[in-house]
HTML snippet that shows the backbone in 3Dmol.js (N, CA, C, O; Angstrom):
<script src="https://3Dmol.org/build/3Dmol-min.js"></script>
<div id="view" style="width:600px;height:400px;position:relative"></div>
<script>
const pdb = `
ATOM      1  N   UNK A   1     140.494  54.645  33.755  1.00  0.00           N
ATOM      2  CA  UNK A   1     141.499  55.676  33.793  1.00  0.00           C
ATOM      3  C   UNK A   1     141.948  56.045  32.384  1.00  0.00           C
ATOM      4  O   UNK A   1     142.193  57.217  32.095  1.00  0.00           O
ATOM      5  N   UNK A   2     142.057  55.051  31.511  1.00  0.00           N
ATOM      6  CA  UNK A   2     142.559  55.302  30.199  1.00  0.00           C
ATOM      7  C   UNK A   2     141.517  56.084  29.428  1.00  0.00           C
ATOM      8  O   UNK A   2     141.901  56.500  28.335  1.00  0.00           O
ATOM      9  N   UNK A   3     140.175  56.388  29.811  1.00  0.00           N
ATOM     10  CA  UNK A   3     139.460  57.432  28.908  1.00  0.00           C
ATOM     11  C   UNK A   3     139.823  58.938  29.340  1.00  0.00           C
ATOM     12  O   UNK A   3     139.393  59.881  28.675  1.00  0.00           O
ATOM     13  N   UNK A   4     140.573  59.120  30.398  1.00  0.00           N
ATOM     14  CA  UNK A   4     141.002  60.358  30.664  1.00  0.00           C
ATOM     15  C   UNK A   4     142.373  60.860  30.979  1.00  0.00           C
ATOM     16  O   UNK A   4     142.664  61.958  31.453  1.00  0.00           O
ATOM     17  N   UNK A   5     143.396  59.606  30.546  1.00  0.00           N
ATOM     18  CA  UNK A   5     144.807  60.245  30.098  1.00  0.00           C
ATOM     19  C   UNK A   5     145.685  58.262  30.039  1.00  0.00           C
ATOM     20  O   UNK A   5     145.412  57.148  30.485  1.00  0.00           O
ATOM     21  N   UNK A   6     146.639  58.825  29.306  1.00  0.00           N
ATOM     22  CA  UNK A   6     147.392  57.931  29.509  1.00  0.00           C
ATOM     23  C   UNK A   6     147.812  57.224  31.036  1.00  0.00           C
ATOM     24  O   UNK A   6     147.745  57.700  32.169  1.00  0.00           O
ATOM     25  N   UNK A   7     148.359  55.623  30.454  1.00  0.00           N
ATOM     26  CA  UNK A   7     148.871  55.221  32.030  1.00  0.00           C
ATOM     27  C   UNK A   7     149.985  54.293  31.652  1.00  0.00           C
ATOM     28  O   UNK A   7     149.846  53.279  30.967  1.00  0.00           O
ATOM     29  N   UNK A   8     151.364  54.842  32.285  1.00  0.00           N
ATOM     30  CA  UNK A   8     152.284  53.713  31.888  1.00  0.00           C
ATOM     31  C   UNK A   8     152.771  52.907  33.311  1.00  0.00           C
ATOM     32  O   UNK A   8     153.820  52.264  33.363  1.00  0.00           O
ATOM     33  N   UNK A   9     152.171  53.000  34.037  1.00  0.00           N
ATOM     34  CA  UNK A   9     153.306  52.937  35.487  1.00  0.00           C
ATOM     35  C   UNK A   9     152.363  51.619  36.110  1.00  0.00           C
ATOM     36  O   UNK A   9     151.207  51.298  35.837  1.00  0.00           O
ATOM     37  N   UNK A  10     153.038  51.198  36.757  1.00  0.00           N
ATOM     38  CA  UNK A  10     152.476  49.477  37.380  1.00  0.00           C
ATOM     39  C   UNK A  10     151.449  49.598  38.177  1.00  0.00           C
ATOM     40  O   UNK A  10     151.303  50.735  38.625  1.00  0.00           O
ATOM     41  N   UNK A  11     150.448  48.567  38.612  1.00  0.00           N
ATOM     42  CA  UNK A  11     149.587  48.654  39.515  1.00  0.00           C
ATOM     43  C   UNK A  11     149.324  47.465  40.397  1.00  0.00           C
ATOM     44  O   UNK A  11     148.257  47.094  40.888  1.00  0.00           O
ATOM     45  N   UNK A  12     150.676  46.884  40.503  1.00  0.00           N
ATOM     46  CA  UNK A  12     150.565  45.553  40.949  1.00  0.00           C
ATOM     47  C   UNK A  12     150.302  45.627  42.413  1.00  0.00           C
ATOM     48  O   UNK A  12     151.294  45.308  43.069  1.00  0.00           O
ATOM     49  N   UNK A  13     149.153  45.988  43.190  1.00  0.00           N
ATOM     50  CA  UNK A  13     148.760  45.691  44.919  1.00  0.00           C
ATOM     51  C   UNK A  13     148.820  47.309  45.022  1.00  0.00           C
ATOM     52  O   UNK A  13     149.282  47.748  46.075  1.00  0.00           O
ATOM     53  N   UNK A  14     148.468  48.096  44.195  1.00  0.00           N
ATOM     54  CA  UNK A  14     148.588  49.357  44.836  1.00  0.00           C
ATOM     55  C   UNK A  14     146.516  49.857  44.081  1.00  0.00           C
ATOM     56  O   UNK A  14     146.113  51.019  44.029  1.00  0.00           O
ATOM     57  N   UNK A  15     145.894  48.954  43.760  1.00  0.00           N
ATOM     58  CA  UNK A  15     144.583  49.662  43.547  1.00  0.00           C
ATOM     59  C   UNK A  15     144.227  51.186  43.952  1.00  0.00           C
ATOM     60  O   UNK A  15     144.033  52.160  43.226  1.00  0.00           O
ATOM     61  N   UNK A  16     144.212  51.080  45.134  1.00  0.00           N
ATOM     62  CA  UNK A  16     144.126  52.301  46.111  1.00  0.00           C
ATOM     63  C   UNK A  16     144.524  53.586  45.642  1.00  0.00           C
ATOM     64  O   UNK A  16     143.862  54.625  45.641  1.00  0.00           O
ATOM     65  N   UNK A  17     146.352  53.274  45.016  1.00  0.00           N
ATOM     66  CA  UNK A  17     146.884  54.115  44.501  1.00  0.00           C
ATOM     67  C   UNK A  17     146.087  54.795  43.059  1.00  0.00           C
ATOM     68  O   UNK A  17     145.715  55.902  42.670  1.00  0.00           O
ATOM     69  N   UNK A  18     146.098  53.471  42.604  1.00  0.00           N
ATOM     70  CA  UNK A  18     145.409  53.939  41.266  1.00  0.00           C
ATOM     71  C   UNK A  18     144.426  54.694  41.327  1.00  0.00           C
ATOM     72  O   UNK A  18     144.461  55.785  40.759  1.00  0.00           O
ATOM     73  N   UNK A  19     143.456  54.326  41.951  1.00  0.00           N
ATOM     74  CA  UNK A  19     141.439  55.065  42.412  1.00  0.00           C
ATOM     75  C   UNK A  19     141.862  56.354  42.854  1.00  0.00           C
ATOM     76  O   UNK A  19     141.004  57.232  42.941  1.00  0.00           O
ATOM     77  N   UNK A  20     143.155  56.633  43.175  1.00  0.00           N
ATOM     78  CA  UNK A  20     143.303  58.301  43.315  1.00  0.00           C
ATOM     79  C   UNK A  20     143.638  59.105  42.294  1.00  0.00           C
ATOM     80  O   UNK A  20     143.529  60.324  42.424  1.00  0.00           O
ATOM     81  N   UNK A  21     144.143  58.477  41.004  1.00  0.00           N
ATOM     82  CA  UNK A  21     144.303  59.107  40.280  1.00  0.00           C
ATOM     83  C   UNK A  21     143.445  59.114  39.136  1.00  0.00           C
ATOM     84  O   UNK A  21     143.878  59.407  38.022  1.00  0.00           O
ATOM     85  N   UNK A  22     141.916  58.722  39.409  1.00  0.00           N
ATOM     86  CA  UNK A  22     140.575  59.400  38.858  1.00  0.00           C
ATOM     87  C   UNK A  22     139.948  59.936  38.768  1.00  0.00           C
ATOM     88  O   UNK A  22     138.981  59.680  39.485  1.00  0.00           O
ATOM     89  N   UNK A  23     139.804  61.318  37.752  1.00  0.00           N
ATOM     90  CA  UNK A  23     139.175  62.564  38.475  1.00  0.00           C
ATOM     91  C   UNK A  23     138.137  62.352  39.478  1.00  0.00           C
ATOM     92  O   UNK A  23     138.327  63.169  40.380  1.00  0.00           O
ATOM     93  N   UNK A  24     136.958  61.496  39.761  1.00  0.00           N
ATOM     94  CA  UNK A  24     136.181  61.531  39.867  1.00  0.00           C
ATOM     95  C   UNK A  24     135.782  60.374  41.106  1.00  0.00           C
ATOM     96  O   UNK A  24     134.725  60.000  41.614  1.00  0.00           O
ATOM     97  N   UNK A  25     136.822  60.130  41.238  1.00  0.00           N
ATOM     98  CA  UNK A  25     136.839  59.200  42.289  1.00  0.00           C
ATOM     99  C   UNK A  25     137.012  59.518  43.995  1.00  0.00           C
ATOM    100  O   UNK A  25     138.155  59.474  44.449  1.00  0.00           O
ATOM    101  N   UNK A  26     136.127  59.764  44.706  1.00  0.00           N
ATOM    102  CA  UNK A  26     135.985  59.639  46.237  1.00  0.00           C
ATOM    103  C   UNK A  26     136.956  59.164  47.177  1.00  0.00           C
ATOM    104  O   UNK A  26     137.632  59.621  48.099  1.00  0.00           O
ATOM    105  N   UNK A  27     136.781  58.159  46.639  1.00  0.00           N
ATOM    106  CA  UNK A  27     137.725  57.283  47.481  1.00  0.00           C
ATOM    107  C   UNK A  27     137.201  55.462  46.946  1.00  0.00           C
ATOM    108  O   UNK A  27     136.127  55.252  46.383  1.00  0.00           O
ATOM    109  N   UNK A  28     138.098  54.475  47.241  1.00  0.00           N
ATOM    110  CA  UNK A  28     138.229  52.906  47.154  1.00  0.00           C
ATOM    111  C   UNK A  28     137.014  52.555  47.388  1.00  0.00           C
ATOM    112  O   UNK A  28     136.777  51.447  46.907  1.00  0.00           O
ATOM    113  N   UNK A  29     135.957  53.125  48.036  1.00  0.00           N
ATOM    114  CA  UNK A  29     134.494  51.892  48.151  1.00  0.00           C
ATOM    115  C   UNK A  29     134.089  52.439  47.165  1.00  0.00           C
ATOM    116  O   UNK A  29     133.774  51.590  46.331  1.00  0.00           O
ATOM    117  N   UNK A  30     133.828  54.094  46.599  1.00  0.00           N
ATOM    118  CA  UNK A  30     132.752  54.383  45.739  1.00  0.00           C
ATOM    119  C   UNK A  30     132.920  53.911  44.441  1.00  0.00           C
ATOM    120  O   UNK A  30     131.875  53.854  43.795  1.00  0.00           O
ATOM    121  N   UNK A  31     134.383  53.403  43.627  1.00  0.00           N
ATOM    122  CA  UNK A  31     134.683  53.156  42.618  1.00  0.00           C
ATOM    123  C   UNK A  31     134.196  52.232  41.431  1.00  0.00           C
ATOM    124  O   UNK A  31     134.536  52.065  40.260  1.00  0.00           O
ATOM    125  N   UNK A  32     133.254  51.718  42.271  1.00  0.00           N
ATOM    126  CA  UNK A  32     132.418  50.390  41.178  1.00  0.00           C
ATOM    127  C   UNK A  32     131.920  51.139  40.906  1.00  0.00           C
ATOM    128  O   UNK A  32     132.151  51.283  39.705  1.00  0.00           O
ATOM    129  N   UNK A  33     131.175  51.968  41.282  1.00  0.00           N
ATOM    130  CA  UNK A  33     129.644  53.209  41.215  1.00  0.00           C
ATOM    131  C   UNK A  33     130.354  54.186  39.925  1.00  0.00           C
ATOM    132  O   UNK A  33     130.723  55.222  40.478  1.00  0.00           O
ATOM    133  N   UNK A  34     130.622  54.242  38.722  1.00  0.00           N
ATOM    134  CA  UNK A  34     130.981  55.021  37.683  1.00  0.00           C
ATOM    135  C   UNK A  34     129.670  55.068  36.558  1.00  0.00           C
ATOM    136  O   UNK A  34     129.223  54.340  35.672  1.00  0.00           O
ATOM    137  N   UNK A  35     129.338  56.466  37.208  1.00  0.00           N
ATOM    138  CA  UNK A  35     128.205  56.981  36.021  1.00  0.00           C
ATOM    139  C   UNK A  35     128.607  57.841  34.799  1.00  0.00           C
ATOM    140  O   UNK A  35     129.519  58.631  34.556  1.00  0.00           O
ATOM    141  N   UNK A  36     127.493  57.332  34.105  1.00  0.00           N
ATOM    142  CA  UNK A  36     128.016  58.111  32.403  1.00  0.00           C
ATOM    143  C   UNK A  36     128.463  59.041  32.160  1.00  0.00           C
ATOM    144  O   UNK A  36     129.033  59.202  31.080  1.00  0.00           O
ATOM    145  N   UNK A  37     128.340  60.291  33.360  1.00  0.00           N
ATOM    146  CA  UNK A  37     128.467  61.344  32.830  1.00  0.00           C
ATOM    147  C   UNK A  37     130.202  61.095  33.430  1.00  0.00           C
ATOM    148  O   UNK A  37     131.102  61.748  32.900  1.00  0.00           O
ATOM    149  N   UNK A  38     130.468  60.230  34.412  1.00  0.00           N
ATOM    150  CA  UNK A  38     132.191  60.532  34.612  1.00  0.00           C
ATOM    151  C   UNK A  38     133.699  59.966  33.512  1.00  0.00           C
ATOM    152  O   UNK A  38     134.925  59.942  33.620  1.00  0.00           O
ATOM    153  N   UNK A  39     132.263  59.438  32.102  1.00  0.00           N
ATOM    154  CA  UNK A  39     133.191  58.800  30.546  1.00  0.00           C
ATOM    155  C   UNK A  39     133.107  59.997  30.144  1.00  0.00           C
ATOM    156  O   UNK A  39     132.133  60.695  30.428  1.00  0.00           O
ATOM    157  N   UNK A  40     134.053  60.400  29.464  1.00  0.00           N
ATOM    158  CA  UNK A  40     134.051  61.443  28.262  1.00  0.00           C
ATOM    159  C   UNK A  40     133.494  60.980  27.005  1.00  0.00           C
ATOM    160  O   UNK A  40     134.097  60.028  26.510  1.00  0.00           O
ATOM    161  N   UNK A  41     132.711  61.324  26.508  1.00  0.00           N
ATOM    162  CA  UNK A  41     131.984  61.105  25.332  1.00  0.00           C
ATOM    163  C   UNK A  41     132.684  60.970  24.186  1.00  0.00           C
ATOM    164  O   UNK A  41     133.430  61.842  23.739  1.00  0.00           O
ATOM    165  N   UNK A  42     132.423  59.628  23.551  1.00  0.00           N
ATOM    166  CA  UNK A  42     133.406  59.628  22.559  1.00  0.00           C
ATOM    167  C   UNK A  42     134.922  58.527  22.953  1.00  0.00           C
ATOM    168  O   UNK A  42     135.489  57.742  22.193  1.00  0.00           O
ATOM    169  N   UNK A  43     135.282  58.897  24.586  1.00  0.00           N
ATOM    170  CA  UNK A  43     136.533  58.502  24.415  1.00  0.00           C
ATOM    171  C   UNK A  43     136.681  56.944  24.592  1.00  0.00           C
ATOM    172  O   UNK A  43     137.737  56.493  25.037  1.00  0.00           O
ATOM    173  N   UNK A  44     135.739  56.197  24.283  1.00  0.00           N
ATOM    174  CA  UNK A  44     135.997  54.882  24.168  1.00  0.00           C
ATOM    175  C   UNK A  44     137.435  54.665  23.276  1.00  0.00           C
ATOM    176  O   UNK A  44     138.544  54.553  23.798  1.00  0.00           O
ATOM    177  N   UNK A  45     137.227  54.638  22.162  1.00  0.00           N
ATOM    178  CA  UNK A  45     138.202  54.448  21.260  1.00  0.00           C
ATOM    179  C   UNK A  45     139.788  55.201  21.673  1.00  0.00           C
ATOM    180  O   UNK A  45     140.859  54.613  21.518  1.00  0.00           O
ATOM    181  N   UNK A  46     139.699  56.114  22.027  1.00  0.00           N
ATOM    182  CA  UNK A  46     140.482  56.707  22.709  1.00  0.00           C
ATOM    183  C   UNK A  46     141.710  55.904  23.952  1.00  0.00           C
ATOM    184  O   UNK A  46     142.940  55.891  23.984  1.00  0.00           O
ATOM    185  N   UNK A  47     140.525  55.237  24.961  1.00  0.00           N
ATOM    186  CA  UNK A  47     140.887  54.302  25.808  1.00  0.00           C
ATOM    187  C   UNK A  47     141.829  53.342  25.288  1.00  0.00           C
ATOM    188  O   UNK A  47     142.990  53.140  25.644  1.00  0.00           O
ATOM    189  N   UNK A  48     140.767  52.474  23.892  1.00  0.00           N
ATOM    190  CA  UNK A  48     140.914  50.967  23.479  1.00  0.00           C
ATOM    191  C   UNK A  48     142.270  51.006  23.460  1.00  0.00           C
ATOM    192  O   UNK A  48     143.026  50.159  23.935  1.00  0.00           O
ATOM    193  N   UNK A  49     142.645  52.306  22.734  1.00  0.00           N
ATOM    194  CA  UNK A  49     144.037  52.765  21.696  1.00  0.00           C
ATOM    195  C   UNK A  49     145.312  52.974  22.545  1.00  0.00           C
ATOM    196  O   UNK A  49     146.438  52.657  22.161  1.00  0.00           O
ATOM    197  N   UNK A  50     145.067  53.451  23.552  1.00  0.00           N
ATOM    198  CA  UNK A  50     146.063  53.238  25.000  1.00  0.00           C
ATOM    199  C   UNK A  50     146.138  52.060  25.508  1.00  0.00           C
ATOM    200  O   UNK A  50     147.296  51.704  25.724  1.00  0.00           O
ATOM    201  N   UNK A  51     145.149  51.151  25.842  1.00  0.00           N
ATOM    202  CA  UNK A  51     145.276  50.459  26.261  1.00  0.00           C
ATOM    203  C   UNK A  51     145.879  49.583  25.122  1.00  0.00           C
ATOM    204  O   UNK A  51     147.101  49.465  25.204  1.00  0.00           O
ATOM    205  N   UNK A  52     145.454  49.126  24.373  1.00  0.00           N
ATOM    206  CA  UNK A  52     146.416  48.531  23.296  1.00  0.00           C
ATOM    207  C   UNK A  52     148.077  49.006  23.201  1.00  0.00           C
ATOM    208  O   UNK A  52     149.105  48.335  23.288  1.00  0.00           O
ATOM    209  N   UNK A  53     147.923  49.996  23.053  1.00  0.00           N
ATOM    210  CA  UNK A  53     150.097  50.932  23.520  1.00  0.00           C
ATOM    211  C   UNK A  53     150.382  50.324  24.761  1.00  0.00           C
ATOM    212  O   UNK A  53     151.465  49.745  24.688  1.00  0.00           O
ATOM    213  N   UNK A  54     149.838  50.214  25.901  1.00  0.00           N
ATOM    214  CA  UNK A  54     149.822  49.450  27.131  1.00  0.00           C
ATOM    215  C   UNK A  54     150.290  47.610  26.998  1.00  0.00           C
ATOM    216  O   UNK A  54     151.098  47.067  27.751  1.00  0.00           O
ATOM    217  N   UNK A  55     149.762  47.116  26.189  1.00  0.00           N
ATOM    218  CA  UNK A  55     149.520  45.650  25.921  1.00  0.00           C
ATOM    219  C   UNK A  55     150.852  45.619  25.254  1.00  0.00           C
ATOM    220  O   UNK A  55     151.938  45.173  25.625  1.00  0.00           O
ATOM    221  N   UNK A  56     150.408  46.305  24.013  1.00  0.00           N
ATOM    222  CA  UNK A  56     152.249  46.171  23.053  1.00  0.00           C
ATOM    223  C   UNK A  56     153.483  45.846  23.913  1.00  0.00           C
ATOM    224  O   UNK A  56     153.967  44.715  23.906  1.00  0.00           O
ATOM    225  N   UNK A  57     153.781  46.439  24.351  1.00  0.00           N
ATOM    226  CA  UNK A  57     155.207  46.932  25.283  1.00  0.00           C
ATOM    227  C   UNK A  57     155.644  45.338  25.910  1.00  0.00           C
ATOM    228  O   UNK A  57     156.816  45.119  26.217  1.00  0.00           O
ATOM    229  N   UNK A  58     154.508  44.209  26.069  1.00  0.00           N
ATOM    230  CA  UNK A  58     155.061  42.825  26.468  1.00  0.00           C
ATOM    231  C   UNK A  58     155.471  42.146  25.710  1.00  0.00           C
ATOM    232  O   UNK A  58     155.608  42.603  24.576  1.00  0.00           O
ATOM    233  N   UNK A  59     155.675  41.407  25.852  1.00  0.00           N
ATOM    234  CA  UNK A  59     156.110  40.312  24.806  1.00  0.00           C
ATOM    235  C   UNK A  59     155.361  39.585  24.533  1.00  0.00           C
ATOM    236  O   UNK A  59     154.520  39.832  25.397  1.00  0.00           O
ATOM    237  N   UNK A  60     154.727  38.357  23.625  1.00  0.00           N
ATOM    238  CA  UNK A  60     153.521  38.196  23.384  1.00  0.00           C
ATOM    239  C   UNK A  60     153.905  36.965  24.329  1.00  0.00           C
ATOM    240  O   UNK A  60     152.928  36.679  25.022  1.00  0.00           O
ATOM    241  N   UNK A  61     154.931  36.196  24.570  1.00  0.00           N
ATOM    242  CA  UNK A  61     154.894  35.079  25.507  1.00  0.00           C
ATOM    243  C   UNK A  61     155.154  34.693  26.621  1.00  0.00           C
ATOM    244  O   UNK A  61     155.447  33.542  26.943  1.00  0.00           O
ATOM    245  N   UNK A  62     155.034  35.968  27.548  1.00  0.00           N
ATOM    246  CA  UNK A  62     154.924  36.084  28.836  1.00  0.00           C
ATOM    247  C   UNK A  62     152.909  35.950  28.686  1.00  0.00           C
ATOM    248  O   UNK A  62     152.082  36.083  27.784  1.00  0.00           O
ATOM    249  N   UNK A  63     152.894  35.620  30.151  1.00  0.00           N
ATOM    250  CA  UNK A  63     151.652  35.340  30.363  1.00  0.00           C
ATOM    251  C   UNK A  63     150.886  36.529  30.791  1.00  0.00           C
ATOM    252  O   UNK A  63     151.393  37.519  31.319  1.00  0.00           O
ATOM    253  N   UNK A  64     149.559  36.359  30.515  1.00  0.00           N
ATOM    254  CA  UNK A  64     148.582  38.340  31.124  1.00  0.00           C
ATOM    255  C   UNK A  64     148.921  38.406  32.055  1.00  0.00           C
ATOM    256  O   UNK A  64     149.568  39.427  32.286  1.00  0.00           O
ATOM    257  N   UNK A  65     148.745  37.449  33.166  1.00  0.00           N
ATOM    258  CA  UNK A  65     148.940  37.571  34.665  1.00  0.00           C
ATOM    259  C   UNK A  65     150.187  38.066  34.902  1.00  0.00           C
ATOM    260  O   UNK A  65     150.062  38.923  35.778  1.00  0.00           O
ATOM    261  N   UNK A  66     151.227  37.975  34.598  1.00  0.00           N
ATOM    262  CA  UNK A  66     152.609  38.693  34.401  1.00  0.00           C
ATOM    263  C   UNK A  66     153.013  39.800  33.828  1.00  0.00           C
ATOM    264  O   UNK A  66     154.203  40.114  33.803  1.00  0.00           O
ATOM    265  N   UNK A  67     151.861  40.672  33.188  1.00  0.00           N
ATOM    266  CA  UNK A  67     151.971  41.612  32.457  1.00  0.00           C
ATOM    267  C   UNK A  67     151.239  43.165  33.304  1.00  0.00           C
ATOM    268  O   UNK A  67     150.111  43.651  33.389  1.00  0.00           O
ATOM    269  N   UNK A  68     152.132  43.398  33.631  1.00  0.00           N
ATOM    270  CA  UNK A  68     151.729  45.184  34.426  1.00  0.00           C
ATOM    271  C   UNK A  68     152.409  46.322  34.184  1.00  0.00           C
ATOM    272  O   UNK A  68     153.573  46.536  34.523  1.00  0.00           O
ATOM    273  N   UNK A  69     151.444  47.309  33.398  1.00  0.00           N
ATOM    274  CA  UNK A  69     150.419  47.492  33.768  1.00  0.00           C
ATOM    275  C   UNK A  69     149.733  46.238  32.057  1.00  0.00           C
ATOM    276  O   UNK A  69     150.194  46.040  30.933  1.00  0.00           O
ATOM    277  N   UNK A  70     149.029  45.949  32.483  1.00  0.00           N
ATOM    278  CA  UNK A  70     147.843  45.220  30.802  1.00  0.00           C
ATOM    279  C   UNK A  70     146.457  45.551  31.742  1.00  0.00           C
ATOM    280  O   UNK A  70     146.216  45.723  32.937  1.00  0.00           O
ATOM    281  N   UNK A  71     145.534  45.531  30.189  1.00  0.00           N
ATOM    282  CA  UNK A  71     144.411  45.342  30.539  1.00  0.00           C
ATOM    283  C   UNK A  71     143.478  44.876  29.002  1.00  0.00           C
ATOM    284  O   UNK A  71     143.847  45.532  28.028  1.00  0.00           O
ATOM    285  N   UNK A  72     142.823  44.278  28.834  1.00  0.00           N
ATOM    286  CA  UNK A  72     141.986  43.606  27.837  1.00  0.00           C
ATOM    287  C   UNK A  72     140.071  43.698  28.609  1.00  0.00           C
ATOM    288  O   UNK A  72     139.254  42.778  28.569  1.00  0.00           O
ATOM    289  N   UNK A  73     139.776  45.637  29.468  1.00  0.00           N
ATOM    290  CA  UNK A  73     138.410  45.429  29.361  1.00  0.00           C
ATOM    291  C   UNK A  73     137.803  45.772  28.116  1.00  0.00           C
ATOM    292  O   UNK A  73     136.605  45.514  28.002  1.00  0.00           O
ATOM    293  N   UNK A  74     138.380  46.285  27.196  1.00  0.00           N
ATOM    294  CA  UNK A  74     137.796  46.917  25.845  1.00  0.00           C
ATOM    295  C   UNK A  74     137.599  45.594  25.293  1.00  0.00           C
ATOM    296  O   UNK A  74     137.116  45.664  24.163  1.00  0.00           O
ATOM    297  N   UNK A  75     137.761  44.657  25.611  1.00  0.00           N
ATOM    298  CA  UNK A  75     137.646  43.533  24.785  1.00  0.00           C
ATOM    299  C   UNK A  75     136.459  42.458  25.102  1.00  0.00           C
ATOM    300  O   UNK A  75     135.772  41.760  24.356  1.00  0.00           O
ATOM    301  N   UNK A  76     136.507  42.621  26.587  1.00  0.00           N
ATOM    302  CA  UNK A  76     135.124  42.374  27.402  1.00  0.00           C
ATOM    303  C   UNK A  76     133.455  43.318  26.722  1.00  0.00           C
ATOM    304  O   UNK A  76     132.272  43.088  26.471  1.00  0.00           O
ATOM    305  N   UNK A  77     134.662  44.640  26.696  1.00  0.00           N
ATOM    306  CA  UNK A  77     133.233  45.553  26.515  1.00  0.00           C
ATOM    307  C   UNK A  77     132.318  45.089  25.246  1.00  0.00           C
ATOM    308  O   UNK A  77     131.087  45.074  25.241  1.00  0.00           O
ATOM    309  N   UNK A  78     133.251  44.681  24.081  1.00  0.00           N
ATOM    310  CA  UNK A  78     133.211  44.953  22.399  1.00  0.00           C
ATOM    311  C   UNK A  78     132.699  43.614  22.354  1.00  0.00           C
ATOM    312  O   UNK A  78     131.627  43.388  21.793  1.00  0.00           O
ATOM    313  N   UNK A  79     133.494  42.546  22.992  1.00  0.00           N
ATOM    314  CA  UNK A  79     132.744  41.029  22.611  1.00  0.00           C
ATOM    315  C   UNK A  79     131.574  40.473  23.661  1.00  0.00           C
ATOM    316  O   UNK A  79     130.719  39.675  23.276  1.00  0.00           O
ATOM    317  N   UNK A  80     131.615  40.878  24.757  1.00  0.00           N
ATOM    318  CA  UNK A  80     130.898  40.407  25.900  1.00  0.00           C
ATOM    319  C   UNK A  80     129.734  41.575  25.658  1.00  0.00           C
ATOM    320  O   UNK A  80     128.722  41.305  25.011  1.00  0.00           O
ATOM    321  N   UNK A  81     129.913  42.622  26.113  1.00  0.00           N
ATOM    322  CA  UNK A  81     128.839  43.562  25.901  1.00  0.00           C
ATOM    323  C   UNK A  81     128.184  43.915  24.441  1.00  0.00           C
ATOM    324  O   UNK A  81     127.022  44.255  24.217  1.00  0.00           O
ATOM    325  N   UNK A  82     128.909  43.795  23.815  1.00  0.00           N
ATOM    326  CA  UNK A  82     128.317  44.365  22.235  1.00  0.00           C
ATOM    327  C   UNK A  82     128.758  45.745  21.875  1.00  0.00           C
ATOM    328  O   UNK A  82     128.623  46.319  20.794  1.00  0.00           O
ATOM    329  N   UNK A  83     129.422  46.262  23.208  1.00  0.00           N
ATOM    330  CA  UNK A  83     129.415  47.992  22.851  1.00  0.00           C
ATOM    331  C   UNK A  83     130.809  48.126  21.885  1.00  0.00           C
ATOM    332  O   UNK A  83     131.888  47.733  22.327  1.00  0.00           O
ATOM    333  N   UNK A  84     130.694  48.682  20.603  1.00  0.00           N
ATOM    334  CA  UNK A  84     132.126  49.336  20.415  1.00  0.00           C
ATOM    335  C   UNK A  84     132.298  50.868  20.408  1.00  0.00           C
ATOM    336  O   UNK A  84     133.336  51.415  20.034  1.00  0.00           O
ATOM    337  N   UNK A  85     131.359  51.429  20.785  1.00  0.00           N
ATOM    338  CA  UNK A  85     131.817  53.084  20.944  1.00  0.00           C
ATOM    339  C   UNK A  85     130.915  53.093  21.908  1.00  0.00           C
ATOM    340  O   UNK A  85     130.174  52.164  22.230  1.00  0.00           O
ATOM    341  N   UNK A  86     131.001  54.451  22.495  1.00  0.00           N
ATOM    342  CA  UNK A  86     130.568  55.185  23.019  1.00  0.00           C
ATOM    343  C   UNK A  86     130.901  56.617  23.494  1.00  0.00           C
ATOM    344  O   UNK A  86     130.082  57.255  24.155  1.00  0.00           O
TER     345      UNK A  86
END
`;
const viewer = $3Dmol.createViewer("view");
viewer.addModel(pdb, "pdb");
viewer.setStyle({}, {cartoon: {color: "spectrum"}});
viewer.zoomTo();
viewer.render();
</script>
């Protein structure tokens, strides 16, 4: 979601909710299924950079699991995958 706009608002048990507010999203089963052409080109960094504004806003000693909305996949992507742009 963060390569195609900001997100400040919680997502704690509402998934569902969220998968509607992806352009490109069907509906809750098709959502693993995200092909290249539904990234905006480029907006990796874009994402990272929200999602990081996202992360800030906690405190560093509350725990992740306690932290909504957070997310750390750019970090999966960059160290686990190898990718840093795209």
């Amino acid at each position: 979601m963060l390569h195609h706009k900001p997100v400040q608002s919680t997502f704690g048990g509402v998934c569902g909710e969220a998968v509607k507010l992806l352009p490109f999203a069907n509906d809750a089963e098709n959502i693993k299924n995200v092909l290249p052409e539904q990234i905006p080109k480029g907006s990796f960094a874009l994402a990272k950079k929200r999602a990081q504004e996202i992360n800030a806003q906690h405190p560093a000693h509350k725990a992740k699991d306690l932290r909504d909305p957070y997310t750390d996949v750019y970090e999966f992507v960059e160290e686990g995958l190898g990718i840093t742009a795209y």
